[in-house]
ZAGUGU-320780 format. One record per residue (C-alpha): residue number from 1; residue in three letters; x, y, z. Coordinates in steps of 0.05 Angstrom, whole numbers, plus 5000, padded with zeros to 4 digits. Layout:
N
{k=NUM; r=ALA; x=X; y=Y; z=Z}
...
% end
This chain:
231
{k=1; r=UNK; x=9135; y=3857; z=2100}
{k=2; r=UNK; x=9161; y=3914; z=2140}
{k=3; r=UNK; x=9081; y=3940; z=2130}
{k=4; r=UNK; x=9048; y=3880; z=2166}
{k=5; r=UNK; x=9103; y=3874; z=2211}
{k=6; r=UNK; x=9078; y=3943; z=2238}
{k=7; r=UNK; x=9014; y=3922; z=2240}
{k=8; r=UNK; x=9021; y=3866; z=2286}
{k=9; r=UNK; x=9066; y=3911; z=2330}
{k=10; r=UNK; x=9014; y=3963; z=2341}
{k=11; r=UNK; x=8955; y=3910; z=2342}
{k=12; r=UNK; x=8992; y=3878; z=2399}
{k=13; r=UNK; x=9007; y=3944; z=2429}
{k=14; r=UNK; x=8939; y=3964; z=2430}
{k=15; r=UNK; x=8917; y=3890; z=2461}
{k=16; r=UNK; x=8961; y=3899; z=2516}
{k=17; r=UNK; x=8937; y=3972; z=2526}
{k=18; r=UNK; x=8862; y=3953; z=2514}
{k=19; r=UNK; x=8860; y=3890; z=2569}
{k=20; r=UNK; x=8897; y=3943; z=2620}
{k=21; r=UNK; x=8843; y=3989; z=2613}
{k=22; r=UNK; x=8779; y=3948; z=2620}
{k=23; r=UNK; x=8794; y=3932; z=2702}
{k=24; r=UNK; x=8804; y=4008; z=2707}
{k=25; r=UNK; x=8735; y=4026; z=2668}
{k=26; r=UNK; x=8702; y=3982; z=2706}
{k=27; r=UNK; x=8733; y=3996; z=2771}
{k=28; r=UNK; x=8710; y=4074; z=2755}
{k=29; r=UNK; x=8640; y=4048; z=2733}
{k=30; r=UNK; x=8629; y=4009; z=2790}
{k=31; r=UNK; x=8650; y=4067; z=2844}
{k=32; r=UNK; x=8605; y=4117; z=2803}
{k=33; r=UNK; x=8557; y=4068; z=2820}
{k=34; r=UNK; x=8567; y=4064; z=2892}
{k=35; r=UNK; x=8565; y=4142; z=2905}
{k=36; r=UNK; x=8501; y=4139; z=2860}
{k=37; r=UNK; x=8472; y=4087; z=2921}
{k=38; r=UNK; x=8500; y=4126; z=2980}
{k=39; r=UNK; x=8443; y=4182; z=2966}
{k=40; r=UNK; x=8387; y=4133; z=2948}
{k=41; r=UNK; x=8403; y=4087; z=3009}
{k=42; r=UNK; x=8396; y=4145; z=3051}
{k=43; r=UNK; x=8334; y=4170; z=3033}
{k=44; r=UNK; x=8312; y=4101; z=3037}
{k=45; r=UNK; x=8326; y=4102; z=3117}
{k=46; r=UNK; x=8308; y=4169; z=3125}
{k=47; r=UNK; x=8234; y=4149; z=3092}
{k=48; r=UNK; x=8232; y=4084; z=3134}
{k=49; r=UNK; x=8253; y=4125; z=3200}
{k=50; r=UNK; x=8207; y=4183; z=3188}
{k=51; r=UNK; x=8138; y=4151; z=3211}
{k=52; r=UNK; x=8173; y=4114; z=3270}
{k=53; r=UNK; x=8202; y=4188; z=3294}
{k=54; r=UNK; x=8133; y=4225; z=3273}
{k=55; r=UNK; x=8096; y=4171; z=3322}
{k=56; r=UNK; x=8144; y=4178; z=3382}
{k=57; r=UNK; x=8138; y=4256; z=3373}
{k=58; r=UNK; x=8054; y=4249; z=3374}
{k=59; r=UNK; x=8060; y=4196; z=3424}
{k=60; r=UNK; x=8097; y=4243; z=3475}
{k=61; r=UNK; x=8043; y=4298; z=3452}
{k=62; r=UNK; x=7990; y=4257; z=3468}
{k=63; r=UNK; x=8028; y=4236; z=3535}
{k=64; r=UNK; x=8032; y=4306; z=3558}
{k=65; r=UNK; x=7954; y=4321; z=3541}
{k=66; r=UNK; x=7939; y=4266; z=3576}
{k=67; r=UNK; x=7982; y=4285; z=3648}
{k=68; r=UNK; x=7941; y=4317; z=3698}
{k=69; r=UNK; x=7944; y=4397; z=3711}
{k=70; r=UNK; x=7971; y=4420; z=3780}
{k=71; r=UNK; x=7911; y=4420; z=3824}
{k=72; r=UNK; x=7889; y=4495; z=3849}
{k=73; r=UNK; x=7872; y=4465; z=3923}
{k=74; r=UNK; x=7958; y=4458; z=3926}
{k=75; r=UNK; x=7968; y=4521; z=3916}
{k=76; r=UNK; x=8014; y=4546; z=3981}
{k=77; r=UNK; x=8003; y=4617; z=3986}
{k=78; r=UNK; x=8069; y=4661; z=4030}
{k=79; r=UNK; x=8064; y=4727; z=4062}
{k=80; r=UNK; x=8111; y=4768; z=4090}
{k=81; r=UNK; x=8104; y=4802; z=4156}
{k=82; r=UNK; x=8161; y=4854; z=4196}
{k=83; r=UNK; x=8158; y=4911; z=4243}
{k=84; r=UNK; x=8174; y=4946; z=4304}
{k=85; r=UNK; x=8168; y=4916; z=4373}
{k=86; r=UNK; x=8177; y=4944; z=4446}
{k=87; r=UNK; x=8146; y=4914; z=4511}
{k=88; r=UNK; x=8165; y=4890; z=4578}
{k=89; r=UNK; x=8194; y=4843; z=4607}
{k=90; r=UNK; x=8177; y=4820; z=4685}
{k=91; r=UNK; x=8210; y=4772; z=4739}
{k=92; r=UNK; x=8185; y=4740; z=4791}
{k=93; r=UNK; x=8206; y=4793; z=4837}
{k=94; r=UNK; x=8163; y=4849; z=4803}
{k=95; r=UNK; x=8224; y=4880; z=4764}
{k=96; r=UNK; x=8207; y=4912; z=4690}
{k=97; r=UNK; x=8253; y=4918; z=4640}
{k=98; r=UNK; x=8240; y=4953; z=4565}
{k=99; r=UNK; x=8248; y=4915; z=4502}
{k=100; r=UNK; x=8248; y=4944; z=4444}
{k=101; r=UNK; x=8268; y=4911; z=4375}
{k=102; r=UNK; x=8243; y=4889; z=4306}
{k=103; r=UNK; x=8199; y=4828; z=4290}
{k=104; r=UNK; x=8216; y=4785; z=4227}
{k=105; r=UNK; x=8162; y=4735; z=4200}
{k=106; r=UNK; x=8143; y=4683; z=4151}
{k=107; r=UNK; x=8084; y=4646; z=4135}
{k=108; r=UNK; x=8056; y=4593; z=4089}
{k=109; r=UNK; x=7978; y=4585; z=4078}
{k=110; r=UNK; x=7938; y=4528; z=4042}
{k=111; r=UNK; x=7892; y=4589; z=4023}
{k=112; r=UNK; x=7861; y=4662; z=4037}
{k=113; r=UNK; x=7824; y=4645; z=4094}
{k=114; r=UNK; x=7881; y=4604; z=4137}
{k=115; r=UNK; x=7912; y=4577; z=4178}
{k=116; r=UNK; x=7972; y=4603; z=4170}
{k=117; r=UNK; x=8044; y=4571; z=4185}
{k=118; r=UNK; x=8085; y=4623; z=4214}
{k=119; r=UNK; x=8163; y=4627; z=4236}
{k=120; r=UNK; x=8180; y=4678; z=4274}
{k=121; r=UNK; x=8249; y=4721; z=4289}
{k=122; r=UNK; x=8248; y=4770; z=4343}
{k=123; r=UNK; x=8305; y=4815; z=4361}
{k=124; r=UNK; x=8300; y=4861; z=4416}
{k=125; r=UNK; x=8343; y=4899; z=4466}
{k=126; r=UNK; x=8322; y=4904; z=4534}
{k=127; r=UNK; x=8347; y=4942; z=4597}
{k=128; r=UNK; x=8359; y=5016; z=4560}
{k=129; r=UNK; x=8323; y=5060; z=4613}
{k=130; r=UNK; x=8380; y=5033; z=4658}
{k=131; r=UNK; x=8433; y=5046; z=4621}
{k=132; r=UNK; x=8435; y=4971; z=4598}
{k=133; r=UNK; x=8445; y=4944; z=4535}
{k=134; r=UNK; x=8411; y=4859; z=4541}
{k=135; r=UNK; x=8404; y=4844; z=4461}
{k=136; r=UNK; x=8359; y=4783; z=4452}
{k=137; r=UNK; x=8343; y=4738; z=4402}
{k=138; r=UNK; x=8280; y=4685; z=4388}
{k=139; r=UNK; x=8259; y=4640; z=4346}
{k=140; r=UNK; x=8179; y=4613; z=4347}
{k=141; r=UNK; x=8153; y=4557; z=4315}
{k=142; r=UNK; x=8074; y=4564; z=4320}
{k=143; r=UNK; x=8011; y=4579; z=4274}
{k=144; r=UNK; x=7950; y=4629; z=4265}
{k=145; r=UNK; x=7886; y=4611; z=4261}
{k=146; r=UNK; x=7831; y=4648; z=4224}
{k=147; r=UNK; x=7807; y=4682; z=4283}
{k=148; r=UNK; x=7873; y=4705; z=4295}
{k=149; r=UNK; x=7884; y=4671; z=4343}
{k=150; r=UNK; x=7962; y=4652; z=4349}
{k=151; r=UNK; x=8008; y=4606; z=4391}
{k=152; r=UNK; x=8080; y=4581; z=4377}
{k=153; r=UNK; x=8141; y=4554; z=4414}
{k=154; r=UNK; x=8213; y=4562; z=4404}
{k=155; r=UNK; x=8283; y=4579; z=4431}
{k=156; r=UNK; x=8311; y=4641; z=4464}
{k=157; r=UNK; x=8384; y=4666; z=4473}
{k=158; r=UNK; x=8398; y=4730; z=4522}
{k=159; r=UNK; x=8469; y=4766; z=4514}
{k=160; r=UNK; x=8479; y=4794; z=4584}
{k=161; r=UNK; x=8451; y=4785; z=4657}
{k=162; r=UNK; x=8481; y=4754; z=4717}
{k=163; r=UNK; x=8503; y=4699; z=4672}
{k=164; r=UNK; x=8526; y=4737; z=4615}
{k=165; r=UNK; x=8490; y=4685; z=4569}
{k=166; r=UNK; x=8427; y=4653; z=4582}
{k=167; r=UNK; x=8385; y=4606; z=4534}
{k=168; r=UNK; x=8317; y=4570; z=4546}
{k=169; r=UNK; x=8250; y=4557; z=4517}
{k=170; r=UNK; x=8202; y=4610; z=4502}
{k=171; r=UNK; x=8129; y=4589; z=4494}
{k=172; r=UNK; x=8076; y=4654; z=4465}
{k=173; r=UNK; x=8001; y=4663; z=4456}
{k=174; r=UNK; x=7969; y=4726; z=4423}
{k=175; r=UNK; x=7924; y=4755; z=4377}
{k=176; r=UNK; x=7930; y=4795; z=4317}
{k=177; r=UNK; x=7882; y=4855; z=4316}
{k=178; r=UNK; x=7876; y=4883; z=4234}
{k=179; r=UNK; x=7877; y=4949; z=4210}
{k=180; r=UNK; x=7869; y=4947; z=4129}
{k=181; r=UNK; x=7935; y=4914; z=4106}
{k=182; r=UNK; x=7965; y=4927; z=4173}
{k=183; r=UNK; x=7975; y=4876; z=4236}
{k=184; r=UNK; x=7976; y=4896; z=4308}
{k=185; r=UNK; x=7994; y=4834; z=4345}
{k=186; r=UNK; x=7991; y=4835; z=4418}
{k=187; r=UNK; x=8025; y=4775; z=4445}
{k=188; r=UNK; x=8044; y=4740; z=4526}
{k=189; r=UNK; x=8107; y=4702; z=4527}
{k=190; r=UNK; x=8140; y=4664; z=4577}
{k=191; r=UNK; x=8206; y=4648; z=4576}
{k=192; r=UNK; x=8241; y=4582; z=4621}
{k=193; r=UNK; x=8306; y=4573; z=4648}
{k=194; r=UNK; x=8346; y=4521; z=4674}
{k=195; r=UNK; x=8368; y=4533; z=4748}
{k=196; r=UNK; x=8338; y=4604; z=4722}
{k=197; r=UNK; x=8287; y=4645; z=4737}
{k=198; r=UNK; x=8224; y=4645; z=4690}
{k=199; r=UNK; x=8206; y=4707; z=4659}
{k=200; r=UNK; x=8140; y=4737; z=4626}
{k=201; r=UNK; x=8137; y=4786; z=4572}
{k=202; r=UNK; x=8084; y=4831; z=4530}
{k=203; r=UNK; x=8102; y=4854; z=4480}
{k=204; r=UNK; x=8070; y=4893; z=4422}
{k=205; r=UNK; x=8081; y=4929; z=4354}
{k=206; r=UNK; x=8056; y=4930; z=4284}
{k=207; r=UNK; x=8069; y=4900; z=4215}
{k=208; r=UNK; x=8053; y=4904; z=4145}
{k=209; r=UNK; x=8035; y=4841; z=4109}
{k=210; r=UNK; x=8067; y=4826; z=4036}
{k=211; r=UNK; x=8044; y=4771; z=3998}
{k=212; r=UNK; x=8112; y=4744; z=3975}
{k=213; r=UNK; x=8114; y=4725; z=3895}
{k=214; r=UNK; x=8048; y=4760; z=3894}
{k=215; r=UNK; x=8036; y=4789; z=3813}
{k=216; r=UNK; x=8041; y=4858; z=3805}
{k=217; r=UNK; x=7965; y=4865; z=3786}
{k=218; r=UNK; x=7939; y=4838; z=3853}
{k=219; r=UNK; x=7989; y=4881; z=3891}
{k=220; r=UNK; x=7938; y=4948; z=3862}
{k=221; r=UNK; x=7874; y=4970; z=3905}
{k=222; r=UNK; x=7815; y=4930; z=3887}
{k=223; r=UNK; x=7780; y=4990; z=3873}
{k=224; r=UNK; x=7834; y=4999; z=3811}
{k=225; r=UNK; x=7824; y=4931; z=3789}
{k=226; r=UNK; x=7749; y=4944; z=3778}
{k=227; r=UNK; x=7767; y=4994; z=3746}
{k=228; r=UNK; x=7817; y=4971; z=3701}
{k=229; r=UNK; x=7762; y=4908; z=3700}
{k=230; r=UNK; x=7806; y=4862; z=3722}
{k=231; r=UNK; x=7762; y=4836; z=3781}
% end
């Protein structure tokens, strides 16, 4: 009796230990399961996305074939172009007075040939054979043709005088005379005050002209390029 009694005991035992563990096995089965998913789902996106992000990728390829190259014709080209000046300067009355200062330019050109935009900074100091120091300052607005030919107009500020400071309108004309890779410009301005007397000045000098941004090859003699074979 004690025998079977036992055996029920540990029968039931095992029943109540057996129906507690089933939930858990199949709790554990059914996460193994779910990390087992994870991966496959992922591929499965990754397979589906692929030929949507290959055919973006070509159709931005295909885009960029497709835009048009810069054209050559806008193609600005800049040179670079300072030097020495002296001249003279003349009122109305006859009176000369040196000048003598530097000459700052820039200009801008659709191509080799012209015309060329040009900005122009001139700095000079008049008035030294009389023991005067008149610095002046202008600034021309103008262009050069391809005969060299060059005209511009701009403002002028004069430190000194009877005034002490005098401003006005300066309008030039010139030419540009070419020796190699050097300029000689030549040039007539005329400078107009109000309640001020008008005054004309020549002025002269020379400058050597620098392709700005220009590559290193093209900055070499042509006659090195041929030889290199470059040209």
């Amino acid at each position: 009796m004690r025998t079977r009694a036992m055996v029920e005991l540990v029968a039931r035992f095992l029943g109540h230990a057996a129906a507690r563990a089933v939930p858990m096995v199949l709790v554990t089965v059914r996460l193994f399961l779910a990390l087992g998913a994870v991966p496959a789902l992922t591929m499965a996106q990754s397979a589906e996305e692929s030929p949507a992000t290959e055919s973006k990728a070509t159709e931005e390829r295909t885009t960029a074939e497709e835009r048009p190259a810069l054209d050559p014709g806008e193609r600005v080209l800049k040179y670079d172009l300072s030097g020495p000046r002296l001249g003279a300067t003349f009122t109305p009355y006859g009176d000369a007075t040196t000048q003598f200062g530097w000459h700052f330019e820039s200009q801008a050109s659709p191509g080799r040939s012209g015309p060329w935009f040009i900005v122009e900074r001139v700095f000079l100091v008049g008035g030294v054979e009389s023991n005067r120091f008149v610095p002046s300052g202008t600034l021309i607005f103008g262009m050069r043709l391809p005969s060299s030919f060059e005209f511009g107009v701009g403002p002028s500020v004069t430190v000194g005088g009877y005034r002490g400071l005098n401003s006005g309108i300066v309008g030039a004309i010139g030419h540009s005379f070419r020796a190699g890779g050097i300029r000689i410009p030549v040039n007539v301005a005329y400078a107009a005050q109000r309640g001020g007397e008008g005054r004309w000045s020549l002025v002269t000098g020379w400058a050597i002209r620098d392709q700005v941004g220009q590559p290193p090859e093209e900055r070499e003699w042509p006659s090195e390029r041929r030889r290199r074979g470059t040209i």
